[in-house]
mmCIF file of the N, C-alpha and C atoms, coordinates in Angstrom:
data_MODEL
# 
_entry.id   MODEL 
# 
loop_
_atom_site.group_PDB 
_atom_site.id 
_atom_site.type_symbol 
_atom_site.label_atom_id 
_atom_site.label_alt_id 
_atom_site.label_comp_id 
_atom_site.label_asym_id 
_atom_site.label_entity_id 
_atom_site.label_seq_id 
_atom_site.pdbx_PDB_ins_code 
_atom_site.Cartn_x 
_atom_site.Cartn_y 
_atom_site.Cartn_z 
_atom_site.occupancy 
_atom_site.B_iso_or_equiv 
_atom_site.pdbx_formal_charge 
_atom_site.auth_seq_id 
_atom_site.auth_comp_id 
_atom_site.auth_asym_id 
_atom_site.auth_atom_id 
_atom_site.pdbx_PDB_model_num 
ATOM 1   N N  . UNK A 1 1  ? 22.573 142.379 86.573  1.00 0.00 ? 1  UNK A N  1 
ATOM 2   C CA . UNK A 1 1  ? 23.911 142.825 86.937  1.00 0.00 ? 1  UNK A CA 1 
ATOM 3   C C  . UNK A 1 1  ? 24.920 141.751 86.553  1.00 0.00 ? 1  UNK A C  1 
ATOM 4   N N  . UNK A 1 2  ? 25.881 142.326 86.482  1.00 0.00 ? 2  UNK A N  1 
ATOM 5   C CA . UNK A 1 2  ? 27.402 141.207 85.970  1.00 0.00 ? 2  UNK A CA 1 
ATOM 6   C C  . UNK A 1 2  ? 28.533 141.235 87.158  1.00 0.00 ? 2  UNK A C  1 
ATOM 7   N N  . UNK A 1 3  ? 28.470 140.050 86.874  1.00 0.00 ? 3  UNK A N  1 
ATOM 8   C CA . UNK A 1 3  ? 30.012 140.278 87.792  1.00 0.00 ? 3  UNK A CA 1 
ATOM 9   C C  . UNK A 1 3  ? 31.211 140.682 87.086  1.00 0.00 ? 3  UNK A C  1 
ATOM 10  N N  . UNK A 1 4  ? 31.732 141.559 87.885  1.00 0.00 ? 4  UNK A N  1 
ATOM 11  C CA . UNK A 1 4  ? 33.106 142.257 87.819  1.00 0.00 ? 4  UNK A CA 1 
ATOM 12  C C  . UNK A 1 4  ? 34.436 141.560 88.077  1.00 0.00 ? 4  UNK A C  1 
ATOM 13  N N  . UNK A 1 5  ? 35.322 141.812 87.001  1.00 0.00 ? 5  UNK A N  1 
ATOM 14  C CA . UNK A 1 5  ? 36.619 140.797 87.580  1.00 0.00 ? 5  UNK A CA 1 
ATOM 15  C C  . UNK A 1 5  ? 37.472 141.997 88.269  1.00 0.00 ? 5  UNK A C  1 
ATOM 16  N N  . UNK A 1 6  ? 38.334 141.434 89.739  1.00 0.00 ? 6  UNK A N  1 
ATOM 17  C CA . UNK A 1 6  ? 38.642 142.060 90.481  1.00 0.00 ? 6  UNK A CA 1 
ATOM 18  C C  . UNK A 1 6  ? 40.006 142.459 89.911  1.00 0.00 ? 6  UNK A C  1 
ATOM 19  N N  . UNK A 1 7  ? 40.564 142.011 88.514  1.00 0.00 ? 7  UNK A N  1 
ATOM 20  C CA . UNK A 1 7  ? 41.633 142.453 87.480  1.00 0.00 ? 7  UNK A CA 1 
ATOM 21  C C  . UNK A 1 7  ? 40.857 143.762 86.956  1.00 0.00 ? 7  UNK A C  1 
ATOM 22  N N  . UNK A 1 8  ? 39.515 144.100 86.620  1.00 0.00 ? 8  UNK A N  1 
ATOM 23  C CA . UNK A 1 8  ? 39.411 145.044 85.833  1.00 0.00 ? 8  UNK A CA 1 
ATOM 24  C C  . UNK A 1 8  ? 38.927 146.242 86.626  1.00 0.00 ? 8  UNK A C  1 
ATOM 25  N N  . UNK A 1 9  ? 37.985 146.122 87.849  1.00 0.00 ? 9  UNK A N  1 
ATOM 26  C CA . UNK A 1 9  ? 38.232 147.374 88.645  1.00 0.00 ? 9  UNK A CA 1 
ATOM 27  C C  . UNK A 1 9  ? 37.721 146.687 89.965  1.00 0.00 ? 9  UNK A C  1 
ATOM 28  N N  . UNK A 1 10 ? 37.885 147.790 90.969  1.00 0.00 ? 10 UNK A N  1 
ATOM 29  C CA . UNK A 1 10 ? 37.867 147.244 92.196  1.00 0.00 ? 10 UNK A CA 1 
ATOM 30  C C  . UNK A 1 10 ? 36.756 148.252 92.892  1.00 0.00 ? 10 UNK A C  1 
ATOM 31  N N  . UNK A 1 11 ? 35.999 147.597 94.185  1.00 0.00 ? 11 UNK A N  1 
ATOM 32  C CA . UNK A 1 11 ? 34.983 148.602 94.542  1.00 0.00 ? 11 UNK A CA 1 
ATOM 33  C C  . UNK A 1 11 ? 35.396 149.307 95.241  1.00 0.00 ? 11 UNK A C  1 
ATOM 34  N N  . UNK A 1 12 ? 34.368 150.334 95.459  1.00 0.00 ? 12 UNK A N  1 
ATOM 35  C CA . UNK A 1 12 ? 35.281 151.769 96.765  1.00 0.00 ? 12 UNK A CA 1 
ATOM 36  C C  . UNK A 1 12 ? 35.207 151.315 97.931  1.00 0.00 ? 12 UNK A C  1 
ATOM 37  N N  . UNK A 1 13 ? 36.418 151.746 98.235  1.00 0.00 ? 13 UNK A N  1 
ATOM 38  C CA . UNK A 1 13 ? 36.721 151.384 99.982  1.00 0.00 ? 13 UNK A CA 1 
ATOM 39  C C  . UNK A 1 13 ? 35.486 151.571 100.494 1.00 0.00 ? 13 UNK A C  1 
ATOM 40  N N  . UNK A 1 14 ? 35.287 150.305 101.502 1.00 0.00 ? 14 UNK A N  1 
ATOM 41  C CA . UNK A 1 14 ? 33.673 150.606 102.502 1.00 0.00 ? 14 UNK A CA 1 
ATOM 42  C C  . UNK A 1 14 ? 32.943 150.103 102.346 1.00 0.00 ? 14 UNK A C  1 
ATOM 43  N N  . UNK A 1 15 ? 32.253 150.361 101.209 1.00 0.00 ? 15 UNK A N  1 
ATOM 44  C CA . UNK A 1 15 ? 30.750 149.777 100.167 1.00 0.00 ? 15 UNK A CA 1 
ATOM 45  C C  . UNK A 1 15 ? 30.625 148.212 100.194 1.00 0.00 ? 15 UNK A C  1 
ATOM 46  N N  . UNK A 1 16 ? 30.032 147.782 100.834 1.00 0.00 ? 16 UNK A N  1 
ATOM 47  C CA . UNK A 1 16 ? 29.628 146.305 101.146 1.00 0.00 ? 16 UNK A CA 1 
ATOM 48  C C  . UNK A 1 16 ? 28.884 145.980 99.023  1.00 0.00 ? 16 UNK A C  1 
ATOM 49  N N  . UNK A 1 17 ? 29.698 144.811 99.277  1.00 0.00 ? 17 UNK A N  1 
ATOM 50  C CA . UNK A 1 17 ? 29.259 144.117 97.770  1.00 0.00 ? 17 UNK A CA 1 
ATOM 51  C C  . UNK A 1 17 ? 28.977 142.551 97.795  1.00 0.00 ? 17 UNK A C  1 
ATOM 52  N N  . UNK A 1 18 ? 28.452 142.132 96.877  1.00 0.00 ? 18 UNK A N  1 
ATOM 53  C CA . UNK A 1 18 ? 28.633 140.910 96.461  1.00 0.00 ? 18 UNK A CA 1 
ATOM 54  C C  . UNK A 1 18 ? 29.653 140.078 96.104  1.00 0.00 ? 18 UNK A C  1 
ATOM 55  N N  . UNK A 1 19 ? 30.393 139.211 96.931  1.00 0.00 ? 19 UNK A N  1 
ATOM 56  C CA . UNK A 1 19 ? 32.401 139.073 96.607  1.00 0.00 ? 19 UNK A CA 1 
ATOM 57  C C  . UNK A 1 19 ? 32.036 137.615 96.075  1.00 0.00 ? 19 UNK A C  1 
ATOM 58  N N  . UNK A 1 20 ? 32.976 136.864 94.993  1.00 0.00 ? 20 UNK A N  1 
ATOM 59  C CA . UNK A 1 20 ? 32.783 135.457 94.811  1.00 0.00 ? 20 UNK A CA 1 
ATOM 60  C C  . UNK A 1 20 ? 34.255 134.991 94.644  1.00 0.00 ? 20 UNK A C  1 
ATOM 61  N N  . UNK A 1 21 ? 34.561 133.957 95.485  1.00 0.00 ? 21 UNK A N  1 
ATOM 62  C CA . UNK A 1 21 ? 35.911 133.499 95.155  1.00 0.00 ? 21 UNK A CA 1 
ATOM 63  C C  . UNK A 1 21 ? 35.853 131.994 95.895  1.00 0.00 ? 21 UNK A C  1 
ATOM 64  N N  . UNK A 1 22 ? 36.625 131.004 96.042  1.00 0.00 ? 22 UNK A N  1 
ATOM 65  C CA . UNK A 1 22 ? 36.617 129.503 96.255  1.00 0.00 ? 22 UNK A CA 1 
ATOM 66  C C  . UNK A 1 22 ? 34.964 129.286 95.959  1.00 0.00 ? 22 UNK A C  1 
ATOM 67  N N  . UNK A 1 23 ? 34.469 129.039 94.884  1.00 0.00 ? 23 UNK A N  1 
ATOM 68  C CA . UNK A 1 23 ? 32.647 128.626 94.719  1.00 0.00 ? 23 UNK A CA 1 
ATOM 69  C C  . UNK A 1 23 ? 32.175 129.143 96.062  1.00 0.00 ? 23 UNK A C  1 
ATOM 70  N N  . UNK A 1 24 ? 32.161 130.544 96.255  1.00 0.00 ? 24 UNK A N  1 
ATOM 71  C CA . UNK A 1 24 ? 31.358 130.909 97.552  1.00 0.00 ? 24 UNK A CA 1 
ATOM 72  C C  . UNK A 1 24 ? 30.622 132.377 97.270  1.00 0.00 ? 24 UNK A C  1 
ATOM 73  N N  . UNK A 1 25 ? 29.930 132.753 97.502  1.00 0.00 ? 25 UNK A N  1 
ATOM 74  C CA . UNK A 1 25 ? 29.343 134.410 97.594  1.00 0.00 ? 25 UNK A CA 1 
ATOM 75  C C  . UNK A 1 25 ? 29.082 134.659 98.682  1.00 0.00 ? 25 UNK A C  1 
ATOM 76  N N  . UNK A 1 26 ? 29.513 135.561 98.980  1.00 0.00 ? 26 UNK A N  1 
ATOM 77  C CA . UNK A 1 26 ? 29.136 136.412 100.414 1.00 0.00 ? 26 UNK A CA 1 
ATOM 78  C C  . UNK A 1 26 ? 29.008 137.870 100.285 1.00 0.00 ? 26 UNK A C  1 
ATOM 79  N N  . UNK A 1 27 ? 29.024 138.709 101.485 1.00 0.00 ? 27 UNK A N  1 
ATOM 80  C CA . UNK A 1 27 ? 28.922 140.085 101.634 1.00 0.00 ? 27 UNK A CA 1 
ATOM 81  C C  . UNK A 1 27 ? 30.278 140.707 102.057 1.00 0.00 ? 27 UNK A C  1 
ATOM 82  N N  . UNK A 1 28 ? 31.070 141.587 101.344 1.00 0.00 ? 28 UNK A N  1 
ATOM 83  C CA . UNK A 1 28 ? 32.565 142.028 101.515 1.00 0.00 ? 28 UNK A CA 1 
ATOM 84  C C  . UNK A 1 28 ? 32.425 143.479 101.573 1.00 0.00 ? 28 UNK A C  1 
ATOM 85  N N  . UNK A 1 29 ? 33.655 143.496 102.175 1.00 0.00 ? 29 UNK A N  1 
ATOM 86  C CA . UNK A 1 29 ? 33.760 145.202 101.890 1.00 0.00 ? 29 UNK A CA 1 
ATOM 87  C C  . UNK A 1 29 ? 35.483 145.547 101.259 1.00 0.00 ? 29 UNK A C  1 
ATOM 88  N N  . UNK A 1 30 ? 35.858 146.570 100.361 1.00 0.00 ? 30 UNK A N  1 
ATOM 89  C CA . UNK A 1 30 ? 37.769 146.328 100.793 1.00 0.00 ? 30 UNK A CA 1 
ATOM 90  C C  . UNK A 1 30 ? 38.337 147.438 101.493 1.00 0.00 ? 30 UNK A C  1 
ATOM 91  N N  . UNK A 1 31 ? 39.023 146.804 102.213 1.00 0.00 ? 31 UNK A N  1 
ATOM 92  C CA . UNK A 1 31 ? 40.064 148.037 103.067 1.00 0.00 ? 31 UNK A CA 1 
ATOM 93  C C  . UNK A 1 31 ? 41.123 147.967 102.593 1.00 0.00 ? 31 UNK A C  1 
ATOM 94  N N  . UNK A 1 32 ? 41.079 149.571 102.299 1.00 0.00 ? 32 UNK A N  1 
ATOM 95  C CA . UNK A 1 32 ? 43.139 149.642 101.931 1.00 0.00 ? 32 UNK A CA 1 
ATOM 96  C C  . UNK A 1 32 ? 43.789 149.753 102.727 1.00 0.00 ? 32 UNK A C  1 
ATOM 97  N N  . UNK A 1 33 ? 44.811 149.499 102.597 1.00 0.00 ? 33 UNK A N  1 
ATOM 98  C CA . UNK A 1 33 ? 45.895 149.578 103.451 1.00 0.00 ? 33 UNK A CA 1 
ATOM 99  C C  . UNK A 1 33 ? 46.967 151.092 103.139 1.00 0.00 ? 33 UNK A C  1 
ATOM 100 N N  . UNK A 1 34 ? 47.582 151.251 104.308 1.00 0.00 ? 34 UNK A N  1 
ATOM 101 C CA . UNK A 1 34 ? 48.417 152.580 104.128 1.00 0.00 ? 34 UNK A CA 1 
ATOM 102 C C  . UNK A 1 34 ? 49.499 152.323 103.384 1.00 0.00 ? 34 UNK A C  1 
ATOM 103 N N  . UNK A 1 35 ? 50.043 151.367 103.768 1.00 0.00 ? 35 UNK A N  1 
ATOM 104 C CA . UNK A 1 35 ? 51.487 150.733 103.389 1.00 0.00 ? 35 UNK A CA 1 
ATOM 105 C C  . UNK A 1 35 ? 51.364 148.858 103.373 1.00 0.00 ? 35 UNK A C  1 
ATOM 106 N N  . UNK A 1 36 ? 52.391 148.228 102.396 1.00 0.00 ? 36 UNK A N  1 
ATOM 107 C CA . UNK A 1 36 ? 52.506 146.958 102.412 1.00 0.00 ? 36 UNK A CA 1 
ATOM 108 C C  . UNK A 1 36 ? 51.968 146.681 101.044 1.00 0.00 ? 36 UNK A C  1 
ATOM 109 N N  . UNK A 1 37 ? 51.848 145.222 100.900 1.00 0.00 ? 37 UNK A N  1 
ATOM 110 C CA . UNK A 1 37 ? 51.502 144.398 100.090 1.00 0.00 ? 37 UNK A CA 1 
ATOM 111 C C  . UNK A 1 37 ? 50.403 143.202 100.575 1.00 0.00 ? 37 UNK A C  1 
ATOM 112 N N  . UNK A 1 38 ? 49.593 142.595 99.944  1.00 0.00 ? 38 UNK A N  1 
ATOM 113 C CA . UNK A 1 38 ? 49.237 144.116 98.740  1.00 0.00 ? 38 UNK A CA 1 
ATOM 114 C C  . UNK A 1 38 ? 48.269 144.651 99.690  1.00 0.00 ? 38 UNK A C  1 
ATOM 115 N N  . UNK A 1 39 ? 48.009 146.117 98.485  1.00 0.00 ? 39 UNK A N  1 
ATOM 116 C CA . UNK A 1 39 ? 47.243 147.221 98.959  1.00 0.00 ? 39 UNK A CA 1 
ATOM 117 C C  . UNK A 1 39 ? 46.435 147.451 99.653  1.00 0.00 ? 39 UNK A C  1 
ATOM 118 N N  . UNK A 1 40 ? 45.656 146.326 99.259  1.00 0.00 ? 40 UNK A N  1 
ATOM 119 C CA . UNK A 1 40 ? 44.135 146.292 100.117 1.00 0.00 ? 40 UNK A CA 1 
ATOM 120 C C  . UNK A 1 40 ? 43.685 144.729 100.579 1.00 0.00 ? 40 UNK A C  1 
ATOM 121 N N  . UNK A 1 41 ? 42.415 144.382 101.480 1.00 0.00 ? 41 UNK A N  1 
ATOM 122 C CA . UNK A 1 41 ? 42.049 143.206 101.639 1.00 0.00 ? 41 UNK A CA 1 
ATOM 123 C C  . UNK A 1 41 ? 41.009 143.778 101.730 1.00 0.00 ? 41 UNK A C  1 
ATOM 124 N N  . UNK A 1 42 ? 40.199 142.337 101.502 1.00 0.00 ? 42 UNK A N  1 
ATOM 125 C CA . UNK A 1 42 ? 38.446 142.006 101.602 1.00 0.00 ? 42 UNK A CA 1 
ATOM 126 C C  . UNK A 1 42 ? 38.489 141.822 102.730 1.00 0.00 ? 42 UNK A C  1 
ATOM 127 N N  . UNK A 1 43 ? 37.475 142.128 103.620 1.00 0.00 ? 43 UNK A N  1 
ATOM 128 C CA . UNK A 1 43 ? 37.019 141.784 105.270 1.00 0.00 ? 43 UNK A CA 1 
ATOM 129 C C  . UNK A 1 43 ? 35.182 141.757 104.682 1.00 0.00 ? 43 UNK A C  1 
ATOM 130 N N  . UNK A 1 44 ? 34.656 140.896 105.900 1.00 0.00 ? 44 UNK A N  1 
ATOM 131 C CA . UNK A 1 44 ? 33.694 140.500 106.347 1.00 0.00 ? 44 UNK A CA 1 
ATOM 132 C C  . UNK A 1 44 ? 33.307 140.806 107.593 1.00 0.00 ? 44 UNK A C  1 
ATOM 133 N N  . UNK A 1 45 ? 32.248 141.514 108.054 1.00 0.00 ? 45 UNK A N  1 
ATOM 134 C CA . UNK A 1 45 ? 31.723 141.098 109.225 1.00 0.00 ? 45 UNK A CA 1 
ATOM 135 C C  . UNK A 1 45 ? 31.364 140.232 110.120 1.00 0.00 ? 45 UNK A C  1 
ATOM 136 N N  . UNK A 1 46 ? 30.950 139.320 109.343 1.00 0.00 ? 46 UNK A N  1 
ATOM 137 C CA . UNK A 1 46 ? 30.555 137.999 109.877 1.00 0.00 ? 46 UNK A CA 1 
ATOM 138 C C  . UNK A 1 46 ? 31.431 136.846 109.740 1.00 0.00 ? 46 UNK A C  1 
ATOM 139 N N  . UNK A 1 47 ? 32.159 136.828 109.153 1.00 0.00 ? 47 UNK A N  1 
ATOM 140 C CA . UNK A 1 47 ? 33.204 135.689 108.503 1.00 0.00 ? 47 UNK A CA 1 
ATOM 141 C C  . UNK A 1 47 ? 34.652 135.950 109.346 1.00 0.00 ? 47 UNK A C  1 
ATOM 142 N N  . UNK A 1 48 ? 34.958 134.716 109.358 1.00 0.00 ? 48 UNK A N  1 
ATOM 143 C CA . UNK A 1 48 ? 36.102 134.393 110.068 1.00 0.00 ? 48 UNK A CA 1 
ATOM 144 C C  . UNK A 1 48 ? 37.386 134.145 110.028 1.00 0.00 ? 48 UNK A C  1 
ATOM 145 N N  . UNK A 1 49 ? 37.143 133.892 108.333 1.00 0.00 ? 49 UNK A N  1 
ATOM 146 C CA . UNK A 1 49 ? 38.219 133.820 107.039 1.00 0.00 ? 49 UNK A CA 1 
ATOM 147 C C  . UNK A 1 49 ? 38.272 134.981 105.935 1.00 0.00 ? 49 UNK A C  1 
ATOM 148 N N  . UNK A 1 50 ? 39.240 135.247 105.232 1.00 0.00 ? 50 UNK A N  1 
ATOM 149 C CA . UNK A 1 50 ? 39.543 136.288 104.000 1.00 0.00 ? 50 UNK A CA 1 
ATOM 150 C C  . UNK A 1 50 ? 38.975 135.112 102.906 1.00 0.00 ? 50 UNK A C  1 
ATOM 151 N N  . UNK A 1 51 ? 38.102 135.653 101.798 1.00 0.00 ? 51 UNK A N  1 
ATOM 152 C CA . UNK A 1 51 ? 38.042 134.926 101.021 1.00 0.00 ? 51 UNK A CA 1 
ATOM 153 C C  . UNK A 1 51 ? 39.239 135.489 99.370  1.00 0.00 ? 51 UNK A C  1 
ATOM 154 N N  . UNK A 1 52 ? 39.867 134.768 98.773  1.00 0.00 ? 52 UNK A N  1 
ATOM 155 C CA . UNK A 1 52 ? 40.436 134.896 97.820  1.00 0.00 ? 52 UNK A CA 1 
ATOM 156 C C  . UNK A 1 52 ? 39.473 135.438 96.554  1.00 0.00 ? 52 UNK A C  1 
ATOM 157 N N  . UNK A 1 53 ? 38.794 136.661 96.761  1.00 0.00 ? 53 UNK A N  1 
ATOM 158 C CA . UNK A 1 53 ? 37.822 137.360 95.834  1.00 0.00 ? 53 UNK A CA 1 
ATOM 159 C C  . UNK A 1 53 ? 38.368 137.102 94.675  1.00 0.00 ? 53 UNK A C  1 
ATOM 160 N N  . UNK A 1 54 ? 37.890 137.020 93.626  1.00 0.00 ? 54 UNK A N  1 
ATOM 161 C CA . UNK A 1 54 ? 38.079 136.894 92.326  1.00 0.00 ? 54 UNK A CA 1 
ATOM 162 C C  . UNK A 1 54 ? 37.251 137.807 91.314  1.00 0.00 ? 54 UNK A C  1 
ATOM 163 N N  . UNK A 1 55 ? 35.717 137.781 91.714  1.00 0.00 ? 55 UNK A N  1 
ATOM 164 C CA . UNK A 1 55 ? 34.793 138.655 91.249  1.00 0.00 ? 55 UNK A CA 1 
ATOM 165 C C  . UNK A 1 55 ? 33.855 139.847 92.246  1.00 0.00 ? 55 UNK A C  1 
ATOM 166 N N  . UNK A 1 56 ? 33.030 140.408 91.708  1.00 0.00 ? 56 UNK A N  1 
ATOM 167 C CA . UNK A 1 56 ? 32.637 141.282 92.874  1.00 0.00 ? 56 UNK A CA 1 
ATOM 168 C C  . UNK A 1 56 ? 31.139 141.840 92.153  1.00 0.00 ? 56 UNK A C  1 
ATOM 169 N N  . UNK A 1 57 ? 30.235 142.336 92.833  1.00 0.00 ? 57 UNK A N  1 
ATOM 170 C CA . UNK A 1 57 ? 28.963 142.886 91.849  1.00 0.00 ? 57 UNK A CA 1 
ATOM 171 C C  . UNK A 1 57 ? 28.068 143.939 93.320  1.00 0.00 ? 57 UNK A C  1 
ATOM 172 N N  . UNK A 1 58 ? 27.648 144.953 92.531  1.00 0.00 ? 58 UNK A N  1 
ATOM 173 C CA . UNK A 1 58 ? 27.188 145.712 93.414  1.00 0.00 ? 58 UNK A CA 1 
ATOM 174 C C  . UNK A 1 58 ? 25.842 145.300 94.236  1.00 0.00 ? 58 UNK A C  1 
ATOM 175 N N  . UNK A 1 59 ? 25.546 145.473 95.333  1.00 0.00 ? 59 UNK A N  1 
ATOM 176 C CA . UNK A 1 59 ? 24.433 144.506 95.999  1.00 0.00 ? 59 UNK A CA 1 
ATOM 177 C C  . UNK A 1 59 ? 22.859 145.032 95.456  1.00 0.00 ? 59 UNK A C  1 
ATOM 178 N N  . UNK A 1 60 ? 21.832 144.531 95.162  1.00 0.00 ? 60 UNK A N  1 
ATOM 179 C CA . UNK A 1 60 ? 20.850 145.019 94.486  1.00 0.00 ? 60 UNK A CA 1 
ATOM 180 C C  . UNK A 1 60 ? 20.272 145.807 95.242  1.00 0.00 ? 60 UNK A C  1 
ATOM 181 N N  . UNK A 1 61 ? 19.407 146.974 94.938  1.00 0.00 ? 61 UNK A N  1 
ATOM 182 C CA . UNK A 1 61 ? 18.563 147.396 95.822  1.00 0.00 ? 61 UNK A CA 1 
ATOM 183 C C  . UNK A 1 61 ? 17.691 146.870 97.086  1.00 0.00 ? 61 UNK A C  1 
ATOM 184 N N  . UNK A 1 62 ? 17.281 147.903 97.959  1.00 0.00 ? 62 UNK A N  1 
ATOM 185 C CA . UNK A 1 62 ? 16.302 146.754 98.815  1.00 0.00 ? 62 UNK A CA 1 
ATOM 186 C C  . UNK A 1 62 ? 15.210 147.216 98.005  1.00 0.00 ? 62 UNK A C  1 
ATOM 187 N N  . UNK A 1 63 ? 14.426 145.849 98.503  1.00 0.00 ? 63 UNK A N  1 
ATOM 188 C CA . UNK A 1 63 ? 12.920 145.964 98.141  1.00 0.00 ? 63 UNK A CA 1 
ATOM 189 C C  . UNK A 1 63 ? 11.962 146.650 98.888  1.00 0.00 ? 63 UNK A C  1 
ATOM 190 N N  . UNK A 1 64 ? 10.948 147.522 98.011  1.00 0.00 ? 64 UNK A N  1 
ATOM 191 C CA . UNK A 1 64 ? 10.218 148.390 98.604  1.00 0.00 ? 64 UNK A CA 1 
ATOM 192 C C  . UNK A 1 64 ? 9.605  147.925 99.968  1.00 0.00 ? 64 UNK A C  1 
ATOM 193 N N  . UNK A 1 65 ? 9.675  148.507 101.227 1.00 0.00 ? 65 UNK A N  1 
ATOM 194 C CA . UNK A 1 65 ? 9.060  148.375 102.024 1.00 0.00 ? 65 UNK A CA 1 
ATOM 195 C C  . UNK A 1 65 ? 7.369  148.015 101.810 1.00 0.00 ? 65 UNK A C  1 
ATOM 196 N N  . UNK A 1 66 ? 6.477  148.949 101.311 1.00 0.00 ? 66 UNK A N  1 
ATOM 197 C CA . UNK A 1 66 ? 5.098  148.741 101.386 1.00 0.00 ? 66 UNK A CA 1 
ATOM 198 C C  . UNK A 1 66 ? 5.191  147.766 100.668 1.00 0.00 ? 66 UNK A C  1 
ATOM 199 N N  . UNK A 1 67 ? 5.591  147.208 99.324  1.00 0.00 ? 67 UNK A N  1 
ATOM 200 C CA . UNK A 1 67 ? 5.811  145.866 98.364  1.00 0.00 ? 67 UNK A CA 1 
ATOM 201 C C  . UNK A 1 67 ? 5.933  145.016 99.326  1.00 0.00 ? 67 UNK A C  1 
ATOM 202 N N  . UNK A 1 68 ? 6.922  144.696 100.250 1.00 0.00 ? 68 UNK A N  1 
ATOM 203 C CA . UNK A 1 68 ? 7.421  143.502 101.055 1.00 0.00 ? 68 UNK A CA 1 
ATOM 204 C C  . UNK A 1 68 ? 5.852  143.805 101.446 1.00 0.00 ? 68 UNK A C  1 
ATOM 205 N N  . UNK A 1 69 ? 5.329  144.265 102.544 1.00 0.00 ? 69 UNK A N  1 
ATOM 206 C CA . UNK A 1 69 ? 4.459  144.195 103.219 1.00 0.00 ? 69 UNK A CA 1 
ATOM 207 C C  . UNK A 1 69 ? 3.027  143.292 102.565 1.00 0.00 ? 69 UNK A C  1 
ATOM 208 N N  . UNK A 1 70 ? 2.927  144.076 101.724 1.00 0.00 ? 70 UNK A N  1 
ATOM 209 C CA . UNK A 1 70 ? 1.408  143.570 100.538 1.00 0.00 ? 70 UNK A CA 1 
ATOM 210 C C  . UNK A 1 70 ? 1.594  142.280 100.513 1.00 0.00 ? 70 UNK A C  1 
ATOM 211 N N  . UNK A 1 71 ? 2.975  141.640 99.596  1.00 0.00 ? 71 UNK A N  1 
ATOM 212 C CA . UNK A 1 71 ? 3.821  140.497 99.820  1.00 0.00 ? 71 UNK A CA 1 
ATOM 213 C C  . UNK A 1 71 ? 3.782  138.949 100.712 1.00 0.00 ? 71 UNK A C  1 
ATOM 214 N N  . UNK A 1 72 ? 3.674  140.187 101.825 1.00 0.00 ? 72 UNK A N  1 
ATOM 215 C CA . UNK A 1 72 ? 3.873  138.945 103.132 1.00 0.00 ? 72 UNK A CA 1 
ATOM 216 C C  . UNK A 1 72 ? 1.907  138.916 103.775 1.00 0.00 ? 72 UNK A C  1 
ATOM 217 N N  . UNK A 1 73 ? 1.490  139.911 103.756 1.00 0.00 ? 73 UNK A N  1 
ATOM 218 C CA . UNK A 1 73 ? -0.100 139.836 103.822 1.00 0.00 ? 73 UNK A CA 1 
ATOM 219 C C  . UNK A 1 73 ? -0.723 138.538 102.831 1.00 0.00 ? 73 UNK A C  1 
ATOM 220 N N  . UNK A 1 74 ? 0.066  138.898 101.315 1.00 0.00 ? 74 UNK A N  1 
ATOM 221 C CA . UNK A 1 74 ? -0.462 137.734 100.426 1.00 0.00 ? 74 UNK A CA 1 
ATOM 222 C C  . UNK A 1 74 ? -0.328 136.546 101.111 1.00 0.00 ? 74 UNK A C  1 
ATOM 223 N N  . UNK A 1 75 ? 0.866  136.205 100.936 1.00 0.00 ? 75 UNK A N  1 
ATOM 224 C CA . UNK A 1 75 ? 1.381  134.567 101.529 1.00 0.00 ? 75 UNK A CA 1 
ATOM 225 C C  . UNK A 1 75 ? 0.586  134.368 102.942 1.00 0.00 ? 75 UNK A C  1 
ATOM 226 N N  . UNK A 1 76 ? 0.155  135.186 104.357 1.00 0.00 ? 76 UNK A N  1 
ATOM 227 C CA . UNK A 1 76 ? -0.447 135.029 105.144 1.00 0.00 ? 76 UNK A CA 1 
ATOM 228 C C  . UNK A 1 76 ? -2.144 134.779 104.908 1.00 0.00 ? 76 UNK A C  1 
ATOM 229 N N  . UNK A 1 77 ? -2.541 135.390 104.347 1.00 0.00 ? 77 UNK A N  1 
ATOM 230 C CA . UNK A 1 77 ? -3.769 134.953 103.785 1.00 0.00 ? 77 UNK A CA 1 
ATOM 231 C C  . UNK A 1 77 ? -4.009 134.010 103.003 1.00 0.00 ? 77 UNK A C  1 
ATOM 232 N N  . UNK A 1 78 ? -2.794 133.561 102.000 1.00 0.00 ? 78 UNK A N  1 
ATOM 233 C CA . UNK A 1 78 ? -2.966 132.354 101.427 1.00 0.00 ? 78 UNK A CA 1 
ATOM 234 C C  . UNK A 1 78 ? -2.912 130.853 101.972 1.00 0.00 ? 78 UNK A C  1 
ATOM 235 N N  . UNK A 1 79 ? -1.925 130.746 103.248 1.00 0.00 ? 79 UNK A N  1 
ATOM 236 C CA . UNK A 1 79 ? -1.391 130.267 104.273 1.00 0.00 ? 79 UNK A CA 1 
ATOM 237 C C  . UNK A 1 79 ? -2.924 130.161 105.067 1.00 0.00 ? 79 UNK A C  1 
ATOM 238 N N  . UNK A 1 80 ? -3.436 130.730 105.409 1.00 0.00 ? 80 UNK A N  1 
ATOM 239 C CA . UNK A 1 80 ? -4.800 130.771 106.122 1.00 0.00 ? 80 UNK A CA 1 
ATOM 240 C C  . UNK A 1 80 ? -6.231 130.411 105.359 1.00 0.00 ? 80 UNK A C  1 
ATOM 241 N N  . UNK A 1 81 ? -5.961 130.622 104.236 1.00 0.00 ? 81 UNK A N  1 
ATOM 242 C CA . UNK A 1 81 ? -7.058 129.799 103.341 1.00 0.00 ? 81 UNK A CA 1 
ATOM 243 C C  . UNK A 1 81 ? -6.800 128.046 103.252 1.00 0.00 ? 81 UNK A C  1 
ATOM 244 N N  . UNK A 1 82 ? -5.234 127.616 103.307 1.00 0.00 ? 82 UNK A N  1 
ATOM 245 C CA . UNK A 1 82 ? -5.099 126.385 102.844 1.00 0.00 ? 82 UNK A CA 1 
ATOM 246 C C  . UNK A 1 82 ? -5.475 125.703 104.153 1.00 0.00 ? 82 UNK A C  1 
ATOM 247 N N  . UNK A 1 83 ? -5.650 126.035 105.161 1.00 0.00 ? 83 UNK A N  1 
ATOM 248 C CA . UNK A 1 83 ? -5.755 125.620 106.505 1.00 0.00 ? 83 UNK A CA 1 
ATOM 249 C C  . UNK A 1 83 ? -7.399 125.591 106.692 1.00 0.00 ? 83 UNK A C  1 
# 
C-alpha cells in the first residue's frame, strides 16, 4: 500500500485509517464539519491532540483468525522446547 497525500484525496468520513503527520503514525478517522473552516478534522480515539495529517493509507486487513492461532501454537511450542 502507498501513502496518500491528503492534497490528492481524502478518506470517507468515519473509516479509521492510517494518518502520518509531525514523524508520527497513528489511527484517525475525519469528521466533517457542517459549517466553518476548514471543513473537516482528524480525531482520534485515544489521542489527546489533532495531529497535522499530511498523508493517510487504508488500514490492512486483519489477519486470519485460525492463521493467528496455528501462529501463536507455533511460537508456544517452540518457547517450550527451548526450555
Amino acid at each position: 500500500m502507498e501513502w496518500i497525500s491528503v492534497k490528492d484525496k481524502m478518506p470517507e468520513e468515519g473509516v479509521p485509517v492510517l494518518s502520518f503527520g509531525r514523524e508520527e503514525i497513528r489511527v484517525d478517522y475525519v469528521v466533517k464539519f457542517e459549517e466553518g473552516e476548514p471543513p473537516f478534522a482528524w480525531a482520534c480515539r485515544r489521542c489527546d491532540e489533532s495531529l497535522d495529517v499530511t498523508h493517510w493509507m487504508p488500514l490492512p486487513s486483519q489477519p486470519k483468525i485460525e492463521k493467528a492461532k496455528q501462529d501463536e501454537e507455533k511460537i508456544f511450542n517452540k518457547k517450550q522446547n527451548i526450555n
